[in-house]
C-alpha positions as CSV (number, residue, x, y, z in Angstrom):
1,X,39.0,-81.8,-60.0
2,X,41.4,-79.1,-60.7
3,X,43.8,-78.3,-58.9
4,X,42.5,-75.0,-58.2
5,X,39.8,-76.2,-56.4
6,X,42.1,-78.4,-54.0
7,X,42.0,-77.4,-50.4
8,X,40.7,-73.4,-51.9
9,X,37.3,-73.2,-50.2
10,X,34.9,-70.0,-49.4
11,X,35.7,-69.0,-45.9
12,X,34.8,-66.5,-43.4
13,X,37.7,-64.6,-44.9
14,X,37.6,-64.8,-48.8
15,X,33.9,-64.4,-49.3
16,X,30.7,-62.4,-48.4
17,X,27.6,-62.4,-49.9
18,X,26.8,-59.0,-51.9
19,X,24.2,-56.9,-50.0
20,X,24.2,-53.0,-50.2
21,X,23.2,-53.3,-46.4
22,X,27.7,-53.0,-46.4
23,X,27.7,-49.6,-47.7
24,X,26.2,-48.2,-44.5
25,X,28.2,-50.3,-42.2
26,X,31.2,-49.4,-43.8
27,X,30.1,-45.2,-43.6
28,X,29.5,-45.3,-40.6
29,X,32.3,-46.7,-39.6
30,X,34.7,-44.3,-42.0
31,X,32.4,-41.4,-42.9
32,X,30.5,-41.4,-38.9
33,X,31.2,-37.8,-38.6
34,X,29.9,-36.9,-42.2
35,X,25.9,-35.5,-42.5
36,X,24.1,-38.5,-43.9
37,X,20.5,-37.1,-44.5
38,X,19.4,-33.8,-43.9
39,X,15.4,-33.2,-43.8
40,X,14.0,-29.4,-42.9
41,X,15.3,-28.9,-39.0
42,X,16.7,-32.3,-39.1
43,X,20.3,-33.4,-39.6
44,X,22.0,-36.6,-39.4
45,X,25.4,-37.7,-39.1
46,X,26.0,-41.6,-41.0
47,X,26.8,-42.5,-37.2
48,X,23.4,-41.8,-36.1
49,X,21.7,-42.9,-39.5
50,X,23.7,-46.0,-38.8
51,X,22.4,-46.3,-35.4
52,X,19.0,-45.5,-36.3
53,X,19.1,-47.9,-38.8
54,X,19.7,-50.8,-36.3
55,X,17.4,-49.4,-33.8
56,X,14.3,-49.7,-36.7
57,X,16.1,-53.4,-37.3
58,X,15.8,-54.3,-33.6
59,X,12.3,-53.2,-33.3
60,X,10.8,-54.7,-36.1
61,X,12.9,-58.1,-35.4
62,X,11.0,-57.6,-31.9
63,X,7.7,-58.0,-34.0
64,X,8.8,-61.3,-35.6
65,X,10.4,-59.8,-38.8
66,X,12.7,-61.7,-40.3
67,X,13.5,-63.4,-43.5
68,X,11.1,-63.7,-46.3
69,X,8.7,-61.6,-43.8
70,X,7.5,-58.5,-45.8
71,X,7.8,-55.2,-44.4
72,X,5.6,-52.3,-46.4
73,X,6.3,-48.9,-46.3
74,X,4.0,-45.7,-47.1
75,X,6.3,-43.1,-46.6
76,X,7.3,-39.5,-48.7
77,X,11.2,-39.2,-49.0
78,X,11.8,-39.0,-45.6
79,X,14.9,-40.0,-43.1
80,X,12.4,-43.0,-42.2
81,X,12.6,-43.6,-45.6
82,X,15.9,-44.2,-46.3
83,X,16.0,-45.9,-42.5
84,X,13.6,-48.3,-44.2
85,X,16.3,-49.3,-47.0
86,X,19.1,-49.9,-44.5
87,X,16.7,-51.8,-41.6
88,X,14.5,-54.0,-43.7
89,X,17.5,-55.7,-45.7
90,X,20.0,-56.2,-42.6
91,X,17.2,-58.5,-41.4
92,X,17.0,-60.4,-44.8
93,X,13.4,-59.2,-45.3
94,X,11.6,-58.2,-47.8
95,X,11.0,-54.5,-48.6
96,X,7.6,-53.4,-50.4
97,X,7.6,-49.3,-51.0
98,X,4.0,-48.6,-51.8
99,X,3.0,-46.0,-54.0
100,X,1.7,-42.9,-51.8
101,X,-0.8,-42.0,-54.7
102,X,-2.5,-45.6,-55.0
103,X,-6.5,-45.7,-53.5
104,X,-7.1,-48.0,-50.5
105,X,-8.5,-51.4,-52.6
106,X,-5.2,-51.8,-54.6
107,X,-3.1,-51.1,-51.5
108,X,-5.1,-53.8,-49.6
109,X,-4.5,-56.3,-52.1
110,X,-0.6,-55.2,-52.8
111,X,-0.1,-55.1,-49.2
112,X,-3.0,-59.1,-49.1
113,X,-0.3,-60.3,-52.1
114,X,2.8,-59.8,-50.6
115,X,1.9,-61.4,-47.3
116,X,2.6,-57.9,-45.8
117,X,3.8,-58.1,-41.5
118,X,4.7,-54.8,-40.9
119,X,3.1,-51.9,-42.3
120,X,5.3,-48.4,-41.7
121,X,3.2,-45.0,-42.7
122,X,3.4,-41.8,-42.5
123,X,0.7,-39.4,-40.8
124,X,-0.2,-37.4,-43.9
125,X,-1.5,-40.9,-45.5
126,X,-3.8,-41.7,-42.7
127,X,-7.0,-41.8,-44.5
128,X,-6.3,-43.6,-47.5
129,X,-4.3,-46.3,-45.2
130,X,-7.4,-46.4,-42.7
131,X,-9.5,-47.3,-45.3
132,X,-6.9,-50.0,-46.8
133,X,-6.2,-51.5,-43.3
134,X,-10.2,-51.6,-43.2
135,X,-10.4,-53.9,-46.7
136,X,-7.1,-56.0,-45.7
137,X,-8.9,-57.4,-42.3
138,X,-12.8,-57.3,-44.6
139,X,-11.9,-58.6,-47.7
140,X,-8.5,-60.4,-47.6
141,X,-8.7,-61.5,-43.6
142,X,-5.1,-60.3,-42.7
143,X,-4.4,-58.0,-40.6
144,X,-1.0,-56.1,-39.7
145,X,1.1,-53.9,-37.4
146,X,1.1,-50.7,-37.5
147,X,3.7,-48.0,-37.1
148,X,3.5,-44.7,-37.5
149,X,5.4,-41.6,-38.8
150,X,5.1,-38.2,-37.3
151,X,7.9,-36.1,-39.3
152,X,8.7,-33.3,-37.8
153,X,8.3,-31.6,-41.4
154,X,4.6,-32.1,-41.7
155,X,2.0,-30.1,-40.1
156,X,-1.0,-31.1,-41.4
157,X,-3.9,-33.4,-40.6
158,X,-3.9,-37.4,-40.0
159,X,-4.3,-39.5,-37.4
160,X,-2.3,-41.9,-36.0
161,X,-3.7,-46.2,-36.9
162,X,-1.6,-48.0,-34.8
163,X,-0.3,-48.2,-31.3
164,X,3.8,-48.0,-32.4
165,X,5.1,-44.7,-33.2
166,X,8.3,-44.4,-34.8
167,X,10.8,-42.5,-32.9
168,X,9.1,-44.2,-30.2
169,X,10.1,-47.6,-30.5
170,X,13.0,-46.8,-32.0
171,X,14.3,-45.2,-28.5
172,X,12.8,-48.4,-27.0
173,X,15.3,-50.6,-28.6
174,X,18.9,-51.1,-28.7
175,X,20.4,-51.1,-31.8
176,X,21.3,-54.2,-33.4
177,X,25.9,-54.8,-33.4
178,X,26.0,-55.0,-36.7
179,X,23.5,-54.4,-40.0
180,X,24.7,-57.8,-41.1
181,X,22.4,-58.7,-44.7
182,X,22.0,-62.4,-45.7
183,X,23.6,-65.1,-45.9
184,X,22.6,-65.7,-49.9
185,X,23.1,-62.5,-51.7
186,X,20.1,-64.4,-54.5
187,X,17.9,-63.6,-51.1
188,X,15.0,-61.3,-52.5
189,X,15.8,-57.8,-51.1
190,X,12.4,-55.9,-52.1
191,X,9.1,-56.2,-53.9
192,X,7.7,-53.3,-55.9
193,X,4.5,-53.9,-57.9
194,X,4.0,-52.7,-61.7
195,X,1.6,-50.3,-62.6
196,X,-1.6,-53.0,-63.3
197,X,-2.7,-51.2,-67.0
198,X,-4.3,-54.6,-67.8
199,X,-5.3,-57.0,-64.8
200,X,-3.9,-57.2,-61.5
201,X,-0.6,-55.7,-61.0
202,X,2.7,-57.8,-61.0
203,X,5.2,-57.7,-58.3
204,X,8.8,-57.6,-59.1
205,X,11.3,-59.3,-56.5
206,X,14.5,-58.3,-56.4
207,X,17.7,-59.6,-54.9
208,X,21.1,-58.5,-52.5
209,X,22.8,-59.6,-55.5
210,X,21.4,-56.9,-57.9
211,X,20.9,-54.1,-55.5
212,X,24.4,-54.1,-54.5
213,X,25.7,-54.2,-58.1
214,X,22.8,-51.6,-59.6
215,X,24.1,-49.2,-57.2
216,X,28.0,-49.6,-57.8
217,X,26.6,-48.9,-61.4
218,X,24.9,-45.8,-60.6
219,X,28.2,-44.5,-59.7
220,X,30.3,-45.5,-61.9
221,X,27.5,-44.7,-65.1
222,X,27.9,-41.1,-63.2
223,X,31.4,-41.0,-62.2
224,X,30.1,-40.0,-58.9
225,X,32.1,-39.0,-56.9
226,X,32.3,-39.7,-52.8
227,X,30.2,-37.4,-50.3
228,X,27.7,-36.6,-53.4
229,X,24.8,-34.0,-52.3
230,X,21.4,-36.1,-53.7
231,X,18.4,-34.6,-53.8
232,X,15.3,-36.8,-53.4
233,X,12.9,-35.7,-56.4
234,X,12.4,-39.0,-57.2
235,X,10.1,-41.5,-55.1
236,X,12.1,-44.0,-53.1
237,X,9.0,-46.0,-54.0
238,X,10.1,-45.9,-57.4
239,X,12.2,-49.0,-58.1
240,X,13.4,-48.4,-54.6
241,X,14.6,-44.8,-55.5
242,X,16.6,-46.3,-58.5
243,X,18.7,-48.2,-55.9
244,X,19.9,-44.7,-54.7
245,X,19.3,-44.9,-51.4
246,X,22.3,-47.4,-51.3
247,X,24.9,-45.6,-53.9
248,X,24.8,-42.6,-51.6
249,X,25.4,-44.9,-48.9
250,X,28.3,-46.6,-50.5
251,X,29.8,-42.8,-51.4
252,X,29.3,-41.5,-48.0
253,X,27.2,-38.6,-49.6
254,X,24.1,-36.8,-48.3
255,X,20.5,-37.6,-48.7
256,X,18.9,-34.0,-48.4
257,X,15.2,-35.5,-48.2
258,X,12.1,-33.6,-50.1
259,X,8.6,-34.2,-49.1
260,X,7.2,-32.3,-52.0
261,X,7.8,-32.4,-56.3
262,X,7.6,-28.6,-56.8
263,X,10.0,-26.0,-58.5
264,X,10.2,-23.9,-56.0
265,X,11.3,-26.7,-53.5
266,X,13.9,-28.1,-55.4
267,X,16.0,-24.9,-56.7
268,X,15.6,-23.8,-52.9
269,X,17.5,-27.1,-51.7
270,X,20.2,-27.0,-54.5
271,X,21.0,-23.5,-53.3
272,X,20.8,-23.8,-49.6
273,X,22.0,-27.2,-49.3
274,X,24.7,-27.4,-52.4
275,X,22.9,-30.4,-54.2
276,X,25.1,-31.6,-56.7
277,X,22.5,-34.6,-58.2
278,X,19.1,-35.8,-58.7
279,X,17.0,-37.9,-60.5
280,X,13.5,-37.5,-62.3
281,X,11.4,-38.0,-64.9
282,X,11.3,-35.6,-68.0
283,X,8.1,-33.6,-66.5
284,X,10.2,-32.7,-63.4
285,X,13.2,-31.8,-65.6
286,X,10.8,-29.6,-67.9
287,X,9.9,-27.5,-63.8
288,X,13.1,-26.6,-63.7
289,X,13.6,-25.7,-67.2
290,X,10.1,-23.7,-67.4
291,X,10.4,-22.0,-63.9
292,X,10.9,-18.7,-63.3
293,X,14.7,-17.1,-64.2
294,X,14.9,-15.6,-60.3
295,X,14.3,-18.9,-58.7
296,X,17.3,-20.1,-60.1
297,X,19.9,-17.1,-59.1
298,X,22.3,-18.5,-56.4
299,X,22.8,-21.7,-57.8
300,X,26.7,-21.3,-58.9
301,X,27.6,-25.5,-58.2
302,X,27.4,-27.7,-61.3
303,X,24.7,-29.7,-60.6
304,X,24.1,-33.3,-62.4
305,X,20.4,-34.6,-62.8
306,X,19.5,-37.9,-64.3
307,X,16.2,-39.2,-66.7
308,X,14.7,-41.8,-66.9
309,X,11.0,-43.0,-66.6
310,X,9.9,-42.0,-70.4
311,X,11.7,-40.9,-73.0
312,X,13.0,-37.8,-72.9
313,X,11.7,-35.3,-75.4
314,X,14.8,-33.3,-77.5
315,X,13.2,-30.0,-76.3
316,X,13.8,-31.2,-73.0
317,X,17.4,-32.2,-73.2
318,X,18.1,-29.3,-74.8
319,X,16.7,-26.6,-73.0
320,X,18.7,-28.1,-69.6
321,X,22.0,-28.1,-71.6
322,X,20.9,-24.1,-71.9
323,X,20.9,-24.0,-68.3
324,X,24.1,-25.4,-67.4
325,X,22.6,-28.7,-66.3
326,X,24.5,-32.0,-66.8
327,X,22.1,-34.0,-67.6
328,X,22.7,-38.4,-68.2
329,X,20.2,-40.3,-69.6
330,X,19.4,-43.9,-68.7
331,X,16.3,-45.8,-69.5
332,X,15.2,-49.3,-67.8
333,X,12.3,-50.6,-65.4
334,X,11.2,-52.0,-62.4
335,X,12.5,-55.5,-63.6
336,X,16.0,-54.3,-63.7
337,X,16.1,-52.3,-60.6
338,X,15.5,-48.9,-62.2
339,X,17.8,-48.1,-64.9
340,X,20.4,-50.9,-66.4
341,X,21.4,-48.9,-69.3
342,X,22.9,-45.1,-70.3
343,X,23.8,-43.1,-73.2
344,X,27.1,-42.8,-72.9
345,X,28.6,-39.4,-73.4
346,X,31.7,-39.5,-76.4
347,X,34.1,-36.9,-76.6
348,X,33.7,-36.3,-79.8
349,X,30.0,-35.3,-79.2
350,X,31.1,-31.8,-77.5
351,X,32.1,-31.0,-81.2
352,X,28.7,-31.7,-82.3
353,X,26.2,-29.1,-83.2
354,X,23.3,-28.8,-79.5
355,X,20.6,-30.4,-81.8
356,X,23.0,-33.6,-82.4
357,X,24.2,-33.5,-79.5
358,X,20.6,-33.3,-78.1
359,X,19.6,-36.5,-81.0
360,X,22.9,-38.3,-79.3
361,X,21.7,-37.9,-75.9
362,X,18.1,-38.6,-76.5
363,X,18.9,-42.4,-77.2
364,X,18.5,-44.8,-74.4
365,X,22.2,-46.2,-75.0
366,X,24.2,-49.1,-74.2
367,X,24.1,-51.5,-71.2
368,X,25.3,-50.3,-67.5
369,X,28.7,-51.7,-67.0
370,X,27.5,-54.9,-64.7
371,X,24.8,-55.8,-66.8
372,X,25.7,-58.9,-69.1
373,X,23.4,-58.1,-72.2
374,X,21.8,-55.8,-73.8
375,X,20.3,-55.9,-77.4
376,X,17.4,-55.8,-79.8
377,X,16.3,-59.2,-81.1
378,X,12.8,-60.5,-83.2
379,X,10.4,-61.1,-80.4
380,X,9.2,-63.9,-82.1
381,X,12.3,-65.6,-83.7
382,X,14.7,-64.1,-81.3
383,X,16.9,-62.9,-84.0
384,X,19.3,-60.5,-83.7
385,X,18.4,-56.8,-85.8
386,X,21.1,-55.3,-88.2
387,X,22.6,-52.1,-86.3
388,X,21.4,-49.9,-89.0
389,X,19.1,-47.7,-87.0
390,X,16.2,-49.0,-89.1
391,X,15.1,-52.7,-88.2
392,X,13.0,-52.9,-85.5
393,X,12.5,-55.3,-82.3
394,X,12.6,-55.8,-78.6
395,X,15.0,-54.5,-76.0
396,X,15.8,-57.9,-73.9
397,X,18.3,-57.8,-70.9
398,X,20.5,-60.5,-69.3
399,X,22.4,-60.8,-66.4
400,X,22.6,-60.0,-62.2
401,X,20.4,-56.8,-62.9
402,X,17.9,-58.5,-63.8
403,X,15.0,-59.4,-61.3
404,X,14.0,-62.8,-59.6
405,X,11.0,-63.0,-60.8
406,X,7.4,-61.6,-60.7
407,X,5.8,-62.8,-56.8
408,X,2.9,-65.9,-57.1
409,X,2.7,-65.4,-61.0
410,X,5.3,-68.6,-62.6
411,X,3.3,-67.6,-66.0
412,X,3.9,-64.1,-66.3
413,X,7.6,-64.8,-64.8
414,X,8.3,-67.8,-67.7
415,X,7.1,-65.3,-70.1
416,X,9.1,-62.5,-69.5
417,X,12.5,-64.8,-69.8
418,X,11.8,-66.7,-73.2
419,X,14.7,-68.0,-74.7
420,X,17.1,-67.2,-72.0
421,X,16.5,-62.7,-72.0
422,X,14.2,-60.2,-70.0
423,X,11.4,-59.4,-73.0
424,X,10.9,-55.3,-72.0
425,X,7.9,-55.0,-74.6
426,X,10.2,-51.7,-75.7
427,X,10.8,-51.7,-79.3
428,X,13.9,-50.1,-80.5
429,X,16.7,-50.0,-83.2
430,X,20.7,-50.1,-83.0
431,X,22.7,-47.6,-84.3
432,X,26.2,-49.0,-85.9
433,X,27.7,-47.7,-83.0
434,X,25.7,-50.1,-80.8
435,X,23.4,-47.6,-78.9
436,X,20.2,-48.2,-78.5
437,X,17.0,-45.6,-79.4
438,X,13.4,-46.7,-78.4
439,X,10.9,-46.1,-81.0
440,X,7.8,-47.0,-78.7
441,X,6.1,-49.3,-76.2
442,X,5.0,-52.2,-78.2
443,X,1.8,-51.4,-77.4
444,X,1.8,-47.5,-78.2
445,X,2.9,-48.4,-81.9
446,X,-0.4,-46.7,-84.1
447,X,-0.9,-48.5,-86.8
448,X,-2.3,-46.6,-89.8
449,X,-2.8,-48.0,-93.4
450,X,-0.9,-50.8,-92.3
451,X,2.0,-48.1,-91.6
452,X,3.9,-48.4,-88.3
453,X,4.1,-44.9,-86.3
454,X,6.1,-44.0,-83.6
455,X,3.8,-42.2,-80.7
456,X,7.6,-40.9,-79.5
457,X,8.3,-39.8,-82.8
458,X,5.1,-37.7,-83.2
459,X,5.3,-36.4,-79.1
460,X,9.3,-35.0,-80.3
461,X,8.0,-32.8,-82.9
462,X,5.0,-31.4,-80.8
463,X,7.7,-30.9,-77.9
464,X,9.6,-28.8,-80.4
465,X,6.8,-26.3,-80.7
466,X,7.3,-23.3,-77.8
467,X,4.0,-23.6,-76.6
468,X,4.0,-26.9,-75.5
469,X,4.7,-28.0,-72.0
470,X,3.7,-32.0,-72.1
471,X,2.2,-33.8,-74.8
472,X,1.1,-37.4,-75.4
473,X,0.2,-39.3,-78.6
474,X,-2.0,-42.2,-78.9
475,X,-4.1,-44.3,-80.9
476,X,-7.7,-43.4,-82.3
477,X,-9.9,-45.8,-84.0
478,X,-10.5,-44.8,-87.6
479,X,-12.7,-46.6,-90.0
480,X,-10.8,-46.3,-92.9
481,X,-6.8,-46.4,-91.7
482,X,-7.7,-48.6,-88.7
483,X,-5.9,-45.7,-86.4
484,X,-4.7,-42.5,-86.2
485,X,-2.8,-40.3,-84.5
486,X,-4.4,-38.4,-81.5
487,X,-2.1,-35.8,-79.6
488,X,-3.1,-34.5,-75.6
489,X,-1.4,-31.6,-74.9
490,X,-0.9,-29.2,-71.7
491,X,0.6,-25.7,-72.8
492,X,3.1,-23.9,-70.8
493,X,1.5,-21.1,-68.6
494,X,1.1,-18.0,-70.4
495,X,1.3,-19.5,-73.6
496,X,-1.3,-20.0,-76.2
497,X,-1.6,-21.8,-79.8
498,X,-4.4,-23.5,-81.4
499,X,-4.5,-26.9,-82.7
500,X,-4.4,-25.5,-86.2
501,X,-1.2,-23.9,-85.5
502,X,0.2,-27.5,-83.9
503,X,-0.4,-29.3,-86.6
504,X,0.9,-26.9,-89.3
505,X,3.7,-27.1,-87.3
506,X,4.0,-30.8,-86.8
507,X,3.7,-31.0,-90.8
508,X,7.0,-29.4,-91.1
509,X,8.8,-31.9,-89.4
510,X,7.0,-35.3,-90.1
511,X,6.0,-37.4,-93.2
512,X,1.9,-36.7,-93.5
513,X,0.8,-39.8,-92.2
514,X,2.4,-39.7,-89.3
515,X,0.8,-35.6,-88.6
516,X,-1.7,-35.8,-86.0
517,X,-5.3,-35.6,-87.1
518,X,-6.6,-33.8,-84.0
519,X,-5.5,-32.2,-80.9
520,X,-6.9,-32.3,-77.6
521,X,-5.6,-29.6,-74.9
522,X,-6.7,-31.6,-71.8
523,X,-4.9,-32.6,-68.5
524,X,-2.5,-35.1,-68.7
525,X,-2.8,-38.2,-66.1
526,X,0.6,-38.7,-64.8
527,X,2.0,-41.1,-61.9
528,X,3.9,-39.7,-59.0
529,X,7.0,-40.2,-61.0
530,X,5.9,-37.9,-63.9
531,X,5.1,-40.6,-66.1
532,X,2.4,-40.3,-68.5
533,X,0.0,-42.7,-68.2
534,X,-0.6,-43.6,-71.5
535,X,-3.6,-46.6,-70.9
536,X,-6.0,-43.8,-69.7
537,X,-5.7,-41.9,-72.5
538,X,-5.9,-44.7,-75.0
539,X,-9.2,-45.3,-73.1
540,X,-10.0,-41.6,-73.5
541,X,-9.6,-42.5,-77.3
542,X,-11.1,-45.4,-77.7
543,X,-14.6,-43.4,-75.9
544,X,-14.7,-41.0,-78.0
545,X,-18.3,-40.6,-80.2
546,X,-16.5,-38.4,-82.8
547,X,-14.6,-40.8,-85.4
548,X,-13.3,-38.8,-88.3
């Protein structure tokens, strides 16, 4: 024994375990006086979200909540919302944001899987979650209590399923002393389930440990700095929200809430409210950049918005840089709380030409600053690739951003963690200067005459064409290359090309292999986060009676 570990114990004093449930204590209790959230007619101060906060924590510990109990929330970004984020963890339960654009079956079984308690929802969802109450007591024999929203921001139709209504109970219950977190910050914080493309879906527990440090990271990747305005165009579902809900906490900023993903709805809160940050996939970043010049006048603040969620097309980084929009890229998943990595802006890029600037910016970078590893390695080997922007393989992560594990599934969870790193199923090259550029999903890789194309590749050059609003490239069954090349395309409003034209124009920028051999202009399935979802289409493809 060393000598340093003579009579130099963990105390009461010298050591706490991480949970981001500190951030609001510590707000409240410096910041009280500051506006916390602010949602249509309502305001809150981060005394009273404090207070709500414990209120929400009293009631539900009324109901037998407590830890390892799973609390699931269908809820828009909402002040309940966020209340959700500060109660749920100060009781060391478990937090399961459900996707508010999921049918009824798969919410039963997400809601069945995760051994769901408490079940918090919002009017507007009534039917769907009437129906997927329904199949949890028919098919799965569980049944659980209900609590329902009525924000004073929606006036449309829904009725209410249970016999708790939120501000309610809330009144009903005196707010817990302290929002205290666990006592073993490796404690799983939330569970948020995976798409399901192939087979059921997987959920993805998370810890204190990580959400505490992925949201130190957010600010620090941002430089953010304390009483931030964030506007919610990003569902808190969504990797709980990126682990926003507690950076903002931590800087004493304000949550200005958004029940709806349109234009309109977001320039109007950056004006009136002074928004200085958001987050969102590429489709919601193209809104902004397509919508119309007027519904942008009055907004004189520099505002910061990051991407994530796909990979952001150059046309899009560019034509925000032309509106005076700071925009920070960062790429990850659900498996490492949102995003664990960012292309860090040099100084010596402000001397570069806007189109290598925009080639700069459009990489997925280097690792967030309390994440251990990041690289590309052989998937198979686990070799490292050469840095020369050419060899291929798999971005792997390692370290406290990094999830627990996948819920019930050892396989899956042993799987993603072979040979000691997180296995993304991103493939990607290294620049010599370290940073990281996706090439595709390992899955969306065409191959064609035993060549290897990049969908991403092929979706840049369409996204350089004026016409084109959002675009996705997948795989079509050939008999002769074994797959080709198959672009979906929505066009802007207003505008107009033919496919003709698209490919001409994609032939100018690519090698001929790699040129799409048809284009489709159909609608683009997309999540609620403005992701593409790629599987459909590949199904689309894979239908089709015409083979060229």
């Amino acid at each position: 024994m060393s000598i340093y570990d003579q009579d130099l114990d963990k105390n009461a004093a010298n050591f706490v375990a991480l949970s981001p449930v500190s951030f609001v204590e510590r707000s409240a209790e410096i910041f009280g006086d500051l506006p916390s959230v602010v949602h249509g007619s309502r305001r809150y101060t981060w005394a009273q979200t404090r207070e709500r906060s414990a209120r929400l924590a009293a009631a539900l510990r009324a109901l037998g909540v407590g830890r390892g109990s799973t609390v699931s929330v269908m809820l828009p970004n909402t002040p309940e919302m966020v209340e959700a984020h500060y109660a749920v963890p100060a009781l060391n339960a478990v937090l399961n944001t459900l996707n508010t654009r999921l049918d009824a079956p798969l919410l039963a079984w997400q809601m069945n899987h995760c051994e769901a308690r408490v079940v918090i929802t919002d009017r507007e969802f009534a039917p769907v979650m009437a129906e997927a109450l329904r199949l949890l007591q028919a098919e799965h024999g569980r049944t659980v209590t209900v609590i329902d929203v009525d924000d004073s921001e929606y006036t449309g139709p829904g009725e209410r399923l249970g016999t708790l209504e939120y501000e309610s109970m809330l009144a009903a219950h005196e707010p817990l002393a302290r929002l205290e977190g666990p006592s073993d910050e490796w404690d799983a914080i939330a569970v948020s389930y995976t798409s399901g493309t192939t087979g059921d879906p997987k959920g993805v527990v998370t810890h204190h440990r990580g959400a505490y440090l992925n949201a130190v990271c957010n600010a620090a990747t941002w430089t953010m700095p304390h009483f931030p305005k964030y506007l919610w165009t990003l569902p808190m579902f969504h990797c709980n929200g990126w682990c926003f809900p507690w950076t903002v906490a931590m800087l004493g900023g304000t949550h200005v809430c958004l029940r709806r993903v349109e234009a309109k709805a977001i320039l109007d809160a950056m004006r009136e409210h002074g928004v200085d940050h958001y987050c969102a996939a590429p489709i919601v970043h193209n809104l902004l950049i397509h919508a119309p010049a007027q519904m942008r006048e009055g907004i004189t603040q520099k505002v910061r918005g990051m991407v994530a969620g796909a990979a952001p097309p150059a046309s899009m980084i560019e034509g925000m840089a032309q509106l005076g929009f700071d925009i920070t890229h960062v790429y990850g998943l659900t498996e490492v709380y949102g995003p664990a990595s960012v292309a860090v802006k040099r100084e010596s890029w402000a001397a570069e030409s806007l189109s290598e600037q925009t080639r700069l910016n459009g990489r997925q970078g280097v690792r967030y600053v309390l994440q251990e590893g990041m690289t590309v390695l052989d998937p198979d080997t686990m070799a490292t690739t050469p840095d020369d922007g050419e060899a291929m393989g798999e971005i792997m992560f390692r370290g406290n951003i990094v999830m627990k594990g996948y819920l019930k599934n050892p396989a899956s969870t042993q799987k993603a963690f072979v040979g000691g790193w997180f296995h993304t199923g991103d493939l990607a090259v290294i620049d010599r200067d370290r940073y990281v550029k996706i090439k595709d999903r390992s899955k969306d890789v065409i191959i064609s005459g035993g060549e290897n194309i990049s969908s991403i590749e092929v979706e840049d050059a369409l996204y350089r064409h004026p016409a084109v609003m959002a675009c996705a490239v997948v795989a079509r069954p050939h008999p002769k290359w074994g797959e080709t090349p198959l672009a979906y395309v929505e066009l802007k409003p207003e505008s107009r090309t033919t496919a003709d034209e698209l490919i001409a124009h994609c032939k100018g920028l690519l090698a001929g292999y790699k040129v799409p051999r048809e284009i489709r202009f159909e609608p683009i399935p997309k999540t609620s986060t403005g992701k593409i979802q790629k599987f459909q289409l590949r199904e689309r493809a894979k239908s089709s009676s015409a083979i060229e």
